[in-house]
C-alpha positions, 0 to 999 in steps of 0.5 A: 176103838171108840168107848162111849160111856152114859150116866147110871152104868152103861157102857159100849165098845166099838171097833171101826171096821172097812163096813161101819161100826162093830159093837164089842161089849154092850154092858149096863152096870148093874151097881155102878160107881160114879166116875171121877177119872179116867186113866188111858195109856199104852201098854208096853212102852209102845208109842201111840196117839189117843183121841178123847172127845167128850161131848156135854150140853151147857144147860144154862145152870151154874153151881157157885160156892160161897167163900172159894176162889177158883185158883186156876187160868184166867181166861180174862178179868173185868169189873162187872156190876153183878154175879149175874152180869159176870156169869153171862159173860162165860154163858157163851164162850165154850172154853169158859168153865165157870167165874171166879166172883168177888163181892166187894170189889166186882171183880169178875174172871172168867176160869178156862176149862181143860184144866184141874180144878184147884180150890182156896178158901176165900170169904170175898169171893164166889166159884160158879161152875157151868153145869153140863148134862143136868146137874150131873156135873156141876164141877165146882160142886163135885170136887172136895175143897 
């Protein structure tokens, strides 16, 4: 079965038969909530393999927050002149989720994405999150410190 879930409530099941792909529930929420988590799991103690995909366009856009460090996985460290020059070095590398900036020292560390999102409080440092589908999820936005 494949759920694909769109912006503003719109929601399709499908089940793959021998002929294609049969629709199961086409539905549009007519009040919906924003989702912030998904939870998937197998009923009944049985075993079973779960396949998520997740397809979300980089636009080009970050959403940076002054004074937090991203506390995650690093995926590499260097000194960069610039935020600006710090952020093009995450712009093509799709498993980059966003930079961790520090105003003082230039130093310039490229966050990995497939992880929770943890944040500290920091005065010398700047969070910038790539943005995917618009600015519907620009993550280091949406999340609570």
């Amino acid at each position: 079965m494949e759920l694909r879930l769109a912006l503003h409530g719109h929601m399709v099941l499908y089940k793959e038969t021998d002929i294609g792909p049969n629709i199961i529930l086409n539905w549009t929420d007519p009040n919906p909530l924003p989702i912030q988590g998904v939870g998937i799991m197998t009923g009944w103690g049985a075993d079973g393999i779960w396949i998520i995909e997740h397809k979300s366009f980089f636009i080009g856009r970050y959403c940076g927050i002054p004074a937090t460090y991203g506390d995650m996985k690093i995926l590499s460290a260097s000194t960069q002149s610039s935020r600006l020059s710090c952020i093009s070095k995450c712009s093509p590398i799709s498993d980059c989720l966003g930079v961790n900036f520090n105003l003082l020292t230039k130093e310039c560390e490229l966050v990995s994405g497939g992880q929770l999102i943890n944040k500290l409080s920091r005065p010398d440092w700047s969070f910038h999150t790539k943005c995917l589908n618009g600015t519907a999820m620009c993550l280091a936005c949406l999340v609570e410190h």
